[in-house]
PDB file of the backbone (N, CA, C, O) and the ligand in Angstrom, with CONECT records:
HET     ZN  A 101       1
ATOM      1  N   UNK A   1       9.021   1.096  -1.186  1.00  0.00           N
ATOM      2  CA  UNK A   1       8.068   1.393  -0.117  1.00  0.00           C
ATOM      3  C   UNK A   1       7.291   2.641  -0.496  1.00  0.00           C
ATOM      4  O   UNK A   1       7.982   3.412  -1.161  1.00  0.00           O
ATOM      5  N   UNK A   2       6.188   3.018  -0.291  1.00  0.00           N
ATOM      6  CA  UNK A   2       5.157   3.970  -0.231  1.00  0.00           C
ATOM      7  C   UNK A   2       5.541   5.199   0.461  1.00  0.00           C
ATOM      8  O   UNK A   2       5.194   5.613   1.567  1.00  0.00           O
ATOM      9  N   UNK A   3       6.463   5.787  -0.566  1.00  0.00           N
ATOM     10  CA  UNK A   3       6.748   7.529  -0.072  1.00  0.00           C
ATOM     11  C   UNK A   3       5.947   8.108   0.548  1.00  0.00           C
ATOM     12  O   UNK A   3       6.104   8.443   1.722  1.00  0.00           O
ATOM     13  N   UNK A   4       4.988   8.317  -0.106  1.00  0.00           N
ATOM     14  CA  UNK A   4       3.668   8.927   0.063  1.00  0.00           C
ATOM     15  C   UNK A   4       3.738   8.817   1.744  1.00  0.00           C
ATOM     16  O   UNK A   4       4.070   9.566   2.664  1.00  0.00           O
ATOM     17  N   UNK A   5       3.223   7.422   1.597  1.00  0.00           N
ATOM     18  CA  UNK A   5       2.458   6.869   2.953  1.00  0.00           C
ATOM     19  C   UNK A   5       3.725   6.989   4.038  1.00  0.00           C
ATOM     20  O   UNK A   5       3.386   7.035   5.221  1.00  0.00           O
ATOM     21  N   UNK A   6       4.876   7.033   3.798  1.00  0.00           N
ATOM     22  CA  UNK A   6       6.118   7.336   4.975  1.00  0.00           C
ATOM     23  C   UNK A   6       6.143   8.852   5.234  1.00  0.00           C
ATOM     24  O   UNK A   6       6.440   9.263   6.355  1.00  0.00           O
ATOM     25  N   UNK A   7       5.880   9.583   4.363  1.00  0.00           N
ATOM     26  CA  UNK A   7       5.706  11.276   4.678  1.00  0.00           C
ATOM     27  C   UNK A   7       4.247  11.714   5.495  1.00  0.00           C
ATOM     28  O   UNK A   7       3.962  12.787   6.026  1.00  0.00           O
ATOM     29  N   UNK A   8       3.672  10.805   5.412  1.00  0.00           N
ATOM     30  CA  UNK A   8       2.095  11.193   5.974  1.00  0.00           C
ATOM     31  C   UNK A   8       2.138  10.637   7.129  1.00  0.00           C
ATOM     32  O   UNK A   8       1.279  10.939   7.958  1.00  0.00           O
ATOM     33  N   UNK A   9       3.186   9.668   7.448  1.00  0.00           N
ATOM     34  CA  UNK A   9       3.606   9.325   8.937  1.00  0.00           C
ATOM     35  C   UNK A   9       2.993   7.977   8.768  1.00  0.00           C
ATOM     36  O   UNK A   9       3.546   7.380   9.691  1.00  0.00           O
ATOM     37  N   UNK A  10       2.437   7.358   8.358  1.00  0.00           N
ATOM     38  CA  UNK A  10       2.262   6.015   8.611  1.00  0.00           C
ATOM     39  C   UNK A  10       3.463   5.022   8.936  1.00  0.00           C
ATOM     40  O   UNK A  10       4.573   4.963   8.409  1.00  0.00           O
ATOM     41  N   UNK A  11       2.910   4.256   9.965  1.00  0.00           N
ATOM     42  CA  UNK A  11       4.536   2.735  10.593  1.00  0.00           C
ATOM     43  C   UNK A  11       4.976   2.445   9.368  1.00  0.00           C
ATOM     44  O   UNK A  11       4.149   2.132   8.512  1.00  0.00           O
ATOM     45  N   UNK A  12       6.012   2.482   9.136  1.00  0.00           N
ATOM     46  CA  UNK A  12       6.911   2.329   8.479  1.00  0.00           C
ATOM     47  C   UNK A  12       7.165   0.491   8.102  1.00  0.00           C
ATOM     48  O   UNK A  12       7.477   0.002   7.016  1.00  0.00           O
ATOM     49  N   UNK A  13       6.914  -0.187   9.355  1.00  0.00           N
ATOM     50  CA  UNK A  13       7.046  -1.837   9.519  1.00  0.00           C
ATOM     51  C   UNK A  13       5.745  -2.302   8.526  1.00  0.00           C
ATOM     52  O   UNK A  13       5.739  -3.090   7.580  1.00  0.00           O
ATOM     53  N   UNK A  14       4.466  -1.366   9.218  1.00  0.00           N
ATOM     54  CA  UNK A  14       3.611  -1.979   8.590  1.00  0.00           C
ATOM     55  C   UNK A  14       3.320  -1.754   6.852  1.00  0.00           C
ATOM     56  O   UNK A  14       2.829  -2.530   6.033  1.00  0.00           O
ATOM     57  N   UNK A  15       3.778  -0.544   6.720  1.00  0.00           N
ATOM     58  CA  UNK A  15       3.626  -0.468   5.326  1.00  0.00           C
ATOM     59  C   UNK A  15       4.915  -1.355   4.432  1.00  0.00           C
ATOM     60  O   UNK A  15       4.685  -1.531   3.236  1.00  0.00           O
ATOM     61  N   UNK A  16       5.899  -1.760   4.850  1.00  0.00           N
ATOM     62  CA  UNK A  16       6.247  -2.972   4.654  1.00  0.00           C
ATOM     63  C   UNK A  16       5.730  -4.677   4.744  1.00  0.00           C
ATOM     64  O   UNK A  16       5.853  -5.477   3.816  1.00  0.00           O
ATOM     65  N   UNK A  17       5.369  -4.863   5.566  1.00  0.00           N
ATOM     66  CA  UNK A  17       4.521  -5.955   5.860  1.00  0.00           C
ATOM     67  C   UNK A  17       3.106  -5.778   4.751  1.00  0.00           C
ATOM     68  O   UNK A  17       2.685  -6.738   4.105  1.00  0.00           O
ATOM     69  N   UNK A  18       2.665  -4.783   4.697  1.00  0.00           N
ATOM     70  CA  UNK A  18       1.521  -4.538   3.527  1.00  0.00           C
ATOM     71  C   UNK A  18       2.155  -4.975   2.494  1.00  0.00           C
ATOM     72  O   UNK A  18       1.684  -6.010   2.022  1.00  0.00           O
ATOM     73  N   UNK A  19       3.154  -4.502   1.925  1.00  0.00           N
ATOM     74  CA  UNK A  19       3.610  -4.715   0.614  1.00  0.00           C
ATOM     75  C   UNK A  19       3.821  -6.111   0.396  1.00  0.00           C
ATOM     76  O   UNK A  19       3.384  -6.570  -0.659  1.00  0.00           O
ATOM     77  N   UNK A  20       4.532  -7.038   1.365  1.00  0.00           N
ATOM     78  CA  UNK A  20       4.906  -8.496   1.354  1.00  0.00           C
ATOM     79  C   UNK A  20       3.347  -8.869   1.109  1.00  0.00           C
ATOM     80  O   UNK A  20       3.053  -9.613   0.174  1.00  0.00           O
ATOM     81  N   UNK A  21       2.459  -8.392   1.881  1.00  0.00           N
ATOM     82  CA  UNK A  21       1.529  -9.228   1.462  1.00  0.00           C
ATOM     83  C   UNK A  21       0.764  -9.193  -0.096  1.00  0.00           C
ATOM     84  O   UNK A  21      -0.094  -9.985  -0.488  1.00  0.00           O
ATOM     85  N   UNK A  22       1.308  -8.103  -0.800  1.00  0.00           N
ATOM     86  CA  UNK A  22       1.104  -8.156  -2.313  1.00  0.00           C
ATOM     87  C   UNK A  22       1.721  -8.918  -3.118  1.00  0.00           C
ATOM     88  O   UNK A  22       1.344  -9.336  -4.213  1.00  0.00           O
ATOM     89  N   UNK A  23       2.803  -9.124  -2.501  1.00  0.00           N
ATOM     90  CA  UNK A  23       3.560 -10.242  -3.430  1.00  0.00           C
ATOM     91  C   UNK A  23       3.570 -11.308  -2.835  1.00  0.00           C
ATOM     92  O   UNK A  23       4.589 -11.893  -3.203  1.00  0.00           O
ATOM     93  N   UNK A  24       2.901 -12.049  -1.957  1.00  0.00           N
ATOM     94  CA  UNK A  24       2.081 -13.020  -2.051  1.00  0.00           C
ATOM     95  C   UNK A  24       0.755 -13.578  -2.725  1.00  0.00           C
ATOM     96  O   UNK A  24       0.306 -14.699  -2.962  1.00  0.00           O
ATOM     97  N   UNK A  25       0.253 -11.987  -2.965  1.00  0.00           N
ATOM     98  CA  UNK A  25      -0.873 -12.246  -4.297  1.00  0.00           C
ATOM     99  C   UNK A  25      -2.494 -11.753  -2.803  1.00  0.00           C
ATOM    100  O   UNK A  25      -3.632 -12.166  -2.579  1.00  0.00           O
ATOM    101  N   UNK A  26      -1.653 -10.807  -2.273  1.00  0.00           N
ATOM    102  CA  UNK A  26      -3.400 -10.803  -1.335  1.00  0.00           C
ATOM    103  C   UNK A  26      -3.859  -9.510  -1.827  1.00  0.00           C
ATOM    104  O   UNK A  26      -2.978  -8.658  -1.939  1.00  0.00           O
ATOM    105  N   UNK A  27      -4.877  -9.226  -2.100  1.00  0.00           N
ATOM    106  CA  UNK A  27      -5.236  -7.284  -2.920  1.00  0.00           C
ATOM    107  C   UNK A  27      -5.149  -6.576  -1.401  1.00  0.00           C
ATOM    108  O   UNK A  27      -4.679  -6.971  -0.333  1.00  0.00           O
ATOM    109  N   UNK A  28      -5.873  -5.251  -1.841  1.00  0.00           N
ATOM    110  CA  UNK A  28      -6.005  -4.336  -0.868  1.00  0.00           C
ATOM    111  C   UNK A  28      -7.485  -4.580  -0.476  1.00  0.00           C
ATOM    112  O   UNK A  28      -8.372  -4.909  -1.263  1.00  0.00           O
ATOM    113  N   UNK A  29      -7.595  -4.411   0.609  1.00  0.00           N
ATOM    114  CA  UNK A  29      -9.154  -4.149   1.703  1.00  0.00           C
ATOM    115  C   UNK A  29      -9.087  -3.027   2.402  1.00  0.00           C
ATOM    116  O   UNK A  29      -8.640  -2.892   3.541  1.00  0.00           O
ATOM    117  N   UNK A  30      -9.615  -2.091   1.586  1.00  0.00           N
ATOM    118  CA  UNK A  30      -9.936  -1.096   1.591  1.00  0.00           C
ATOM    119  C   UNK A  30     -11.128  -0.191   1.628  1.00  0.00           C
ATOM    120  O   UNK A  30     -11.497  -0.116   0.456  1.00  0.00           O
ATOM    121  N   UNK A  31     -11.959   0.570   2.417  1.00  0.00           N
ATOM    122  CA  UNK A  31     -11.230   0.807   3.721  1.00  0.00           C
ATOM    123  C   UNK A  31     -11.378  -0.352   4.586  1.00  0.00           C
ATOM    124  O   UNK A  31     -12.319  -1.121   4.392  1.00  0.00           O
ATOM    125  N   UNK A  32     -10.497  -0.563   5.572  1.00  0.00           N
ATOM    126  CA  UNK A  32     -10.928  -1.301   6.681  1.00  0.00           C
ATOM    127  C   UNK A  32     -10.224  -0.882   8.448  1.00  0.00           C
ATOM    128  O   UNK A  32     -10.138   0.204   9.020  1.00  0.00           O
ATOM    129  N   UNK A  33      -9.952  -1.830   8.746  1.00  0.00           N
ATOM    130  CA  UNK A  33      -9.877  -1.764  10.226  1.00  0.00           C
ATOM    131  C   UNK A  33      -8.165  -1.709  10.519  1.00  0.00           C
ATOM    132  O   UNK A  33      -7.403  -1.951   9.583  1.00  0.00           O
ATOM    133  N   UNK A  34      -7.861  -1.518  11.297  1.00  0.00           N
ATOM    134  CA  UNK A  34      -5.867  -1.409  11.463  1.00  0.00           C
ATOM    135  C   UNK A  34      -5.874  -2.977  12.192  1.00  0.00           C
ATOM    136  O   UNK A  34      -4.762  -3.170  12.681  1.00  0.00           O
ATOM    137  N   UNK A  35      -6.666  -3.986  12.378  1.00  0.00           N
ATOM    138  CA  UNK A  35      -6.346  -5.569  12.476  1.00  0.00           C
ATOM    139  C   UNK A  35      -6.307  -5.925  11.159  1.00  0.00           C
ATOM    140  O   UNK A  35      -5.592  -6.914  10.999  1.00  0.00           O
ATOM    141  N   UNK A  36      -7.109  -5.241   9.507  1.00  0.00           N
ATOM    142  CA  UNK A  36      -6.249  -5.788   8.824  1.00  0.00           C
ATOM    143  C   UNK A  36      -5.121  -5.229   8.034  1.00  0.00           C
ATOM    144  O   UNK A  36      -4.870  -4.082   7.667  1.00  0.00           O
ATOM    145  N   UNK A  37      -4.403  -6.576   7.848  1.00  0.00           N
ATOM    146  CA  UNK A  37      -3.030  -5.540   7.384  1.00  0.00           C
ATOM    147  C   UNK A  37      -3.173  -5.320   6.049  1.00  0.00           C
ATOM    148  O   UNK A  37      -2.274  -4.684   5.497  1.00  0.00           O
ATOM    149  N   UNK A  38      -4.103  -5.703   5.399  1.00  0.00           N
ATOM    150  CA  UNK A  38      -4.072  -5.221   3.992  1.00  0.00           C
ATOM    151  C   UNK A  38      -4.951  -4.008   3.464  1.00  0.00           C
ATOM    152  O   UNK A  38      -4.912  -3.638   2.290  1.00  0.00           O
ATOM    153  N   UNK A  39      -5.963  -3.268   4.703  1.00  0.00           N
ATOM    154  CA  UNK A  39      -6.495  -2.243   5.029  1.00  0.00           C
ATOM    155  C   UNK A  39      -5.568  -0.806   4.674  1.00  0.00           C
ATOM    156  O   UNK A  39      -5.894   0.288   4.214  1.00  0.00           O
ATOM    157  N   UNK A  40      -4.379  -1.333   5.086  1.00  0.00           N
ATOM    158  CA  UNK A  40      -3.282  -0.344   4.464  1.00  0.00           C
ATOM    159  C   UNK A  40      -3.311   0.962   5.286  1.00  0.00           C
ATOM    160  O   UNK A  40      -3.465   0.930   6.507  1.00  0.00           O
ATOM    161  N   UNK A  41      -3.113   2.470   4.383  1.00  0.00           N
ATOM    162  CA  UNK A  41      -3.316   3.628   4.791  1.00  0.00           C
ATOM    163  C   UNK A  41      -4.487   3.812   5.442  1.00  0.00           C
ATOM    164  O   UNK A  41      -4.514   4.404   6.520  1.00  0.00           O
ATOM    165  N   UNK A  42      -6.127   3.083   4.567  1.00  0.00           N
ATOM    166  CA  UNK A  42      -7.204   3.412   5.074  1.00  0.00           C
ATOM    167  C   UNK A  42      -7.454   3.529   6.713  1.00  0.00           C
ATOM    168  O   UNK A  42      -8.244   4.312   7.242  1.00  0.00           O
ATOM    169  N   UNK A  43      -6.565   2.528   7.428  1.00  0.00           N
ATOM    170  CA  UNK A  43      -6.361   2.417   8.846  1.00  0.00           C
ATOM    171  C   UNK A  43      -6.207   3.798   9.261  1.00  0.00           C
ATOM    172  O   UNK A  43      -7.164   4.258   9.883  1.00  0.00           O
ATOM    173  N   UNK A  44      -5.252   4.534   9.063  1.00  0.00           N
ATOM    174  CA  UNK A  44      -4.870   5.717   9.809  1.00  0.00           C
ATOM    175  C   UNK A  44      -3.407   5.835  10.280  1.00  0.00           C
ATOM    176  O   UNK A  44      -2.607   4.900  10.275  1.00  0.00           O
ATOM    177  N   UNK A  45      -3.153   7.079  10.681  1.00  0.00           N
ATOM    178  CA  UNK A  45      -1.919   6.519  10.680  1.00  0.00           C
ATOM    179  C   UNK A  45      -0.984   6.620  12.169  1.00  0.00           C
ATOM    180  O   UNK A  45       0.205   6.801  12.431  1.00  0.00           O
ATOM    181  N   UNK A  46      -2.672   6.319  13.228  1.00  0.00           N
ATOM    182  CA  UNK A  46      -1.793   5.731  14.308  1.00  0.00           C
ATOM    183  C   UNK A  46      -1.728   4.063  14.397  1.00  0.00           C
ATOM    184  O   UNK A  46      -1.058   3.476  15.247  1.00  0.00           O
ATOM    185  N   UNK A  47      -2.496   3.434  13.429  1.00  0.00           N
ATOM    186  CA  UNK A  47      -2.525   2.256  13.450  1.00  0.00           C
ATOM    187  C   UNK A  47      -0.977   1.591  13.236  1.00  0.00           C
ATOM    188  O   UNK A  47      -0.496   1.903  12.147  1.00  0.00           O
ATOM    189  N   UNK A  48      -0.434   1.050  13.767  1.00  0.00           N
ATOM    190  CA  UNK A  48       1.078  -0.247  13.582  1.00  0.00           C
ATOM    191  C   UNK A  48       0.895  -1.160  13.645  1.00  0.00           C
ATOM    192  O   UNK A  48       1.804  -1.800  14.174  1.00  0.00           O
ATOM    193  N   UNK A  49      -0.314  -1.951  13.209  1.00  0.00           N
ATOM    194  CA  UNK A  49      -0.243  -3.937  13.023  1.00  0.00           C
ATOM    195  C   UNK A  49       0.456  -3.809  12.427  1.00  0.00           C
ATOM    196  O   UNK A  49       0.737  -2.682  12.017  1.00  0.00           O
ATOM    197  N   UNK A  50       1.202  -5.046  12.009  1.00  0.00           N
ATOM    198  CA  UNK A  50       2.080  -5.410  10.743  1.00  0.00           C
ATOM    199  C   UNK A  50       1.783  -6.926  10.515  1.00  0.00           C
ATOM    200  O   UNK A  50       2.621  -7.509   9.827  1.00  0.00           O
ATOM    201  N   UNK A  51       0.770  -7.633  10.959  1.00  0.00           N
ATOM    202  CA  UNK A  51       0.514  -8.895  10.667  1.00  0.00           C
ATOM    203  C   UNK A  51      -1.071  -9.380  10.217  1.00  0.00           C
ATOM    204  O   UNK A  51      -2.014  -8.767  10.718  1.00  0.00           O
ATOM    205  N   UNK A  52      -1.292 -10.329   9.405  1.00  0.00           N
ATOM    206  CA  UNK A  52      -2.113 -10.945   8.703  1.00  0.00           C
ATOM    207  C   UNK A  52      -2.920 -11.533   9.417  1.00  0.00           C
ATOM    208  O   UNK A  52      -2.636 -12.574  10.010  1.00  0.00           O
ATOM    209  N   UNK A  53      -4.389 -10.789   9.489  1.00  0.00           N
ATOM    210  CA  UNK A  53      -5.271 -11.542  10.519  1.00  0.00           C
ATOM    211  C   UNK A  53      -5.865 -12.932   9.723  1.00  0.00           C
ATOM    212  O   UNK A  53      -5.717 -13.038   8.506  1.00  0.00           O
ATOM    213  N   UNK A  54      -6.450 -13.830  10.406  1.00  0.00           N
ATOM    214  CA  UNK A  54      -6.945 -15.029  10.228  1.00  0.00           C
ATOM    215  C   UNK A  54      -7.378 -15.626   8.957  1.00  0.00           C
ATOM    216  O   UNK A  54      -7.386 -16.833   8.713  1.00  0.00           O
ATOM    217  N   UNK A  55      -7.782 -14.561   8.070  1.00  0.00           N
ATOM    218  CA  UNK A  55      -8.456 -14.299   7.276  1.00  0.00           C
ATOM    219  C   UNK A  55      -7.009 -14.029   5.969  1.00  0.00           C
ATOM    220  O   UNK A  55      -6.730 -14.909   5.155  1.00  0.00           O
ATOM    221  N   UNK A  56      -6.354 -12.839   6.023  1.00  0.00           N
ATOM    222  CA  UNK A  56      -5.212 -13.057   5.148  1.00  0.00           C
ATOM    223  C   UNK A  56      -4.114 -14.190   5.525  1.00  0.00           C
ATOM    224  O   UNK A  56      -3.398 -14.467   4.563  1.00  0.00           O
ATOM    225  N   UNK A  57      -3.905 -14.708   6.388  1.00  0.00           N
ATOM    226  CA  UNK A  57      -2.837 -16.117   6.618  1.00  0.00           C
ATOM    227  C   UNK A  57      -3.786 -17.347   6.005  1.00  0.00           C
ATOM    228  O   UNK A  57      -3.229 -18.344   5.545  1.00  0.00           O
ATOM    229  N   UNK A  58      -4.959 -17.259   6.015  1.00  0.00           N
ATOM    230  CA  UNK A  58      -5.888 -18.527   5.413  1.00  0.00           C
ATOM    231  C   UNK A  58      -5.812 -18.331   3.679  1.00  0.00           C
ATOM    232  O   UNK A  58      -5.729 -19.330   2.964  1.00  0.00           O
ATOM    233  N   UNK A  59      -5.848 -17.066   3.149  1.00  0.00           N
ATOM    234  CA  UNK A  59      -5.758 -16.633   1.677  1.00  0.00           C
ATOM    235  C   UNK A  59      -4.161 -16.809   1.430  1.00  0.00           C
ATOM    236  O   UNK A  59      -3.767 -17.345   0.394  1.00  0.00           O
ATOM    237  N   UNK A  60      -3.438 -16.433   2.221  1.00  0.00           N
ATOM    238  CA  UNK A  60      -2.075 -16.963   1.792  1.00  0.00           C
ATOM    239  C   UNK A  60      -2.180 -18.574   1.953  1.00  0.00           C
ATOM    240  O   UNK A  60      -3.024 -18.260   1.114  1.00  0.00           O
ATOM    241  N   UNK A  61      -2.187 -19.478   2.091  1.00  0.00           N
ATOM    242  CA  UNK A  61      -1.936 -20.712   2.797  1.00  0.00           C
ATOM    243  C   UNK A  61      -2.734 -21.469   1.374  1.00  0.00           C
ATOM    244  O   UNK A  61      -2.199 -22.418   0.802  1.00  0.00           O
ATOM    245  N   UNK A  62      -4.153 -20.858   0.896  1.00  0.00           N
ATOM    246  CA  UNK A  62      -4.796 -21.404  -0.186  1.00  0.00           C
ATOM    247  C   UNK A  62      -4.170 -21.342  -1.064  1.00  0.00           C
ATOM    248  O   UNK A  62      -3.734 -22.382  -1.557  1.00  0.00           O
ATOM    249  N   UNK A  63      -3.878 -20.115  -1.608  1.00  0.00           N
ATOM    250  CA  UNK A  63      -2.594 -19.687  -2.849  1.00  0.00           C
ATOM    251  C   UNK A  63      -1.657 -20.546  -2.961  1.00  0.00           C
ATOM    252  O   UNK A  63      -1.428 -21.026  -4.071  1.00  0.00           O
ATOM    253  N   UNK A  64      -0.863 -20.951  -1.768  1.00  0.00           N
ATOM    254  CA  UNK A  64      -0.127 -22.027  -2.162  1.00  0.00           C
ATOM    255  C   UNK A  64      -0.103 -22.993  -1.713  1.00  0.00           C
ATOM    256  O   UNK A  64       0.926 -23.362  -1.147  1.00  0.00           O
ATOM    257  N   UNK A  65      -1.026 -23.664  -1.767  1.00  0.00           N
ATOM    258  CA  UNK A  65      -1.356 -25.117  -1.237  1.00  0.00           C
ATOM    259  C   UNK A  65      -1.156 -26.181  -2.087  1.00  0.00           C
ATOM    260  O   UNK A  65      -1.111 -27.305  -1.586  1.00  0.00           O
ATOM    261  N   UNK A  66      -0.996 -26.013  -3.552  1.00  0.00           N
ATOM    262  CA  UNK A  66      -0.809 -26.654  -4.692  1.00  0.00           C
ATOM    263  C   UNK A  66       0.404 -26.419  -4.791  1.00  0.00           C
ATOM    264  O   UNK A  66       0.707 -27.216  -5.678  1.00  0.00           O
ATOM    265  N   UNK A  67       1.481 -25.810  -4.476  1.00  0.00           N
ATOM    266  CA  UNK A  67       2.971 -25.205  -5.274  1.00  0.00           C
ATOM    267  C   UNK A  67       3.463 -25.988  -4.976  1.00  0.00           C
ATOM    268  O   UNK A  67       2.994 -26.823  -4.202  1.00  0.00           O
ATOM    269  N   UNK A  68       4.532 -26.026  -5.441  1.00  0.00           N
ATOM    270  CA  UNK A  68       5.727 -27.210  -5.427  1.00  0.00           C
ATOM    271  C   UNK A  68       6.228 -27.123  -4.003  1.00  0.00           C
ATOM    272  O   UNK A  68       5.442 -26.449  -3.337  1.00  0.00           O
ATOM    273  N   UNK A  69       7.114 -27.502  -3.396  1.00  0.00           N
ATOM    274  CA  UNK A  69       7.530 -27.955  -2.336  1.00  0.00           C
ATOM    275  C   UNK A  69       8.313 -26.614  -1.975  1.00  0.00           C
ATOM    276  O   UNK A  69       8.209 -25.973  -0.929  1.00  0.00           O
ATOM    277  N   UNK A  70       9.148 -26.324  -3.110  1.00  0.00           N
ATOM    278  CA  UNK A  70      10.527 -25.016  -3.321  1.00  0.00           C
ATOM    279  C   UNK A  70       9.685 -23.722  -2.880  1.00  0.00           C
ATOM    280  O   UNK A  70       9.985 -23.069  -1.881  1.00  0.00           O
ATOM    281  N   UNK A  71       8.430 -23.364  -3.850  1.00  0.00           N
ATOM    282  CA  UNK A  71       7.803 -22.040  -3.867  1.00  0.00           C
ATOM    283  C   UNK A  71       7.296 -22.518  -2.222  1.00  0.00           C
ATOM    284  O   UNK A  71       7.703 -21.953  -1.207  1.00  0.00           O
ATOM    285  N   UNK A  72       6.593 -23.358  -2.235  1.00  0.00           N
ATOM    286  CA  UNK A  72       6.225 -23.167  -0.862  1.00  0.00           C
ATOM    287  C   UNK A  72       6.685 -23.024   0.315  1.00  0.00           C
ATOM    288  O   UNK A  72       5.996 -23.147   1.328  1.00  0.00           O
ATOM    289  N   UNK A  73       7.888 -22.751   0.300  1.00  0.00           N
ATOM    290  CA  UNK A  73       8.892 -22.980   1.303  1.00  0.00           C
ATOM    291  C   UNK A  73       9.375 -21.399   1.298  1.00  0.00           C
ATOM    292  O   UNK A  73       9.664 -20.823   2.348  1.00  0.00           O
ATOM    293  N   UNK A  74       9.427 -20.815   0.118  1.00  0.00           N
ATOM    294  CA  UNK A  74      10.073 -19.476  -0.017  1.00  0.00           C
ATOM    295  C   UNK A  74       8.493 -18.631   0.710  1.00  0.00           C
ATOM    296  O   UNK A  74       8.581 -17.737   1.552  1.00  0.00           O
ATOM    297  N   UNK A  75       7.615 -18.971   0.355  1.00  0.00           N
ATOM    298  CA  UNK A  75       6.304 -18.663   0.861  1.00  0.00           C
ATOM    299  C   UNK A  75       6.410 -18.640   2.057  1.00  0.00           C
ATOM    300  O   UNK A  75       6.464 -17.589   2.695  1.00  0.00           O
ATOM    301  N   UNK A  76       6.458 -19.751   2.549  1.00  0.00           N
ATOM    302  CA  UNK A  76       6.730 -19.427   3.906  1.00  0.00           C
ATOM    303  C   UNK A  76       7.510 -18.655   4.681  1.00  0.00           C
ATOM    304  O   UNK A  76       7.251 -18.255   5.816  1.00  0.00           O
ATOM    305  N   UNK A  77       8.630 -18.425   3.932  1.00  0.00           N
ATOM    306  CA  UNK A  77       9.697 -17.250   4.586  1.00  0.00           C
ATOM    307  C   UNK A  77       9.151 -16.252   4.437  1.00  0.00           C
ATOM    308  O   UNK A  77       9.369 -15.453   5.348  1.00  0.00           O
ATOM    309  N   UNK A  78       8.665 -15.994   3.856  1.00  0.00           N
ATOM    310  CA  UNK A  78       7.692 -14.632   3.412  1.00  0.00           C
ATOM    311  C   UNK A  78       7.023 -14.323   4.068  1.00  0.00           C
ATOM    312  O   UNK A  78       7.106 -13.158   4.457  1.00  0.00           O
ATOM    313  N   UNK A  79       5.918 -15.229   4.596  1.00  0.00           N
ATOM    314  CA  UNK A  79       5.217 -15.329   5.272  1.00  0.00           C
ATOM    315  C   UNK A  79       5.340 -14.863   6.696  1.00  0.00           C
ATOM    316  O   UNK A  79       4.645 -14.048   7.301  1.00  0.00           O
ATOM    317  N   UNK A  80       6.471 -15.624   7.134  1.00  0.00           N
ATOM    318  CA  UNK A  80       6.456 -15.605   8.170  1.00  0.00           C
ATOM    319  C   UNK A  80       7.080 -13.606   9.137  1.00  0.00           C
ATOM    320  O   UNK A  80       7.004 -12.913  10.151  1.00  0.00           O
ATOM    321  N   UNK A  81       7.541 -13.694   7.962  1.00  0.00           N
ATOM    322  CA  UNK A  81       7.945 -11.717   8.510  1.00  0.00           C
ATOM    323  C   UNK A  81       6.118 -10.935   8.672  1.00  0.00           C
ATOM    324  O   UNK A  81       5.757 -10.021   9.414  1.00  0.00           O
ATOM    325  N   UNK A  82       5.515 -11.533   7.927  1.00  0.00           N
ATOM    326  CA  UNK A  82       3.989 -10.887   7.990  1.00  0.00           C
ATOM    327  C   UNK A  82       2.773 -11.743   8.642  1.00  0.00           C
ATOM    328  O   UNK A  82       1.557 -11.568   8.564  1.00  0.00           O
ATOM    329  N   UNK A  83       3.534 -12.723   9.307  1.00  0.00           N
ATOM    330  CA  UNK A  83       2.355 -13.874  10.477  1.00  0.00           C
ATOM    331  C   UNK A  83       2.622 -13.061  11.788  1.00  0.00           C
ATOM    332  O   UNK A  83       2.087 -13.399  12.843  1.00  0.00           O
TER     333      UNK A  83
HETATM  334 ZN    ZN A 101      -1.741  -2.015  -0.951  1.00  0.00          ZN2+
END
């Protein structure tokens, strides 16, 4: 997890939930708004979403729309801590 970003006070959930969404393969959007969760620190750090607006659950869902049955399933567990 992002030392950094836990000493500077940022949610703790969400900078977890950020990270899941890297290893799903989504980049950073940066700066942006605290609706998205991949906006990250740039949000601020009263922002606490911890979930994937419309826009990152549609980029996850493309990524693995082709995978085998197995990955897609682990995907989804994944997923679902950051839906
Ligand atoms: Zn990031």
């Amino acid at each position: 997890m992002g030392r950094q970003a836990v000493n500077e006070g940022h949610n703790t959930v969400r900078i977890a939930s950020h990270e899941l969404g890297h290893i799903l393969g989504l980049p950073d959007v940066k700066p942006g708004p605290c609706s998205s969760l991949m906006s990250g620190a740039s949000a601020g750090t009263s922002c606490t979403n911890q979930y994937l607006n419309a826009q990152g659950k549609a980029s996850v869902e493309r990524k693995f729309a082709g995978s085998k049955v197995y990955a897609r399933d682990v995907a989804s567990k994944f997923a679902l801590a950051v839906y």
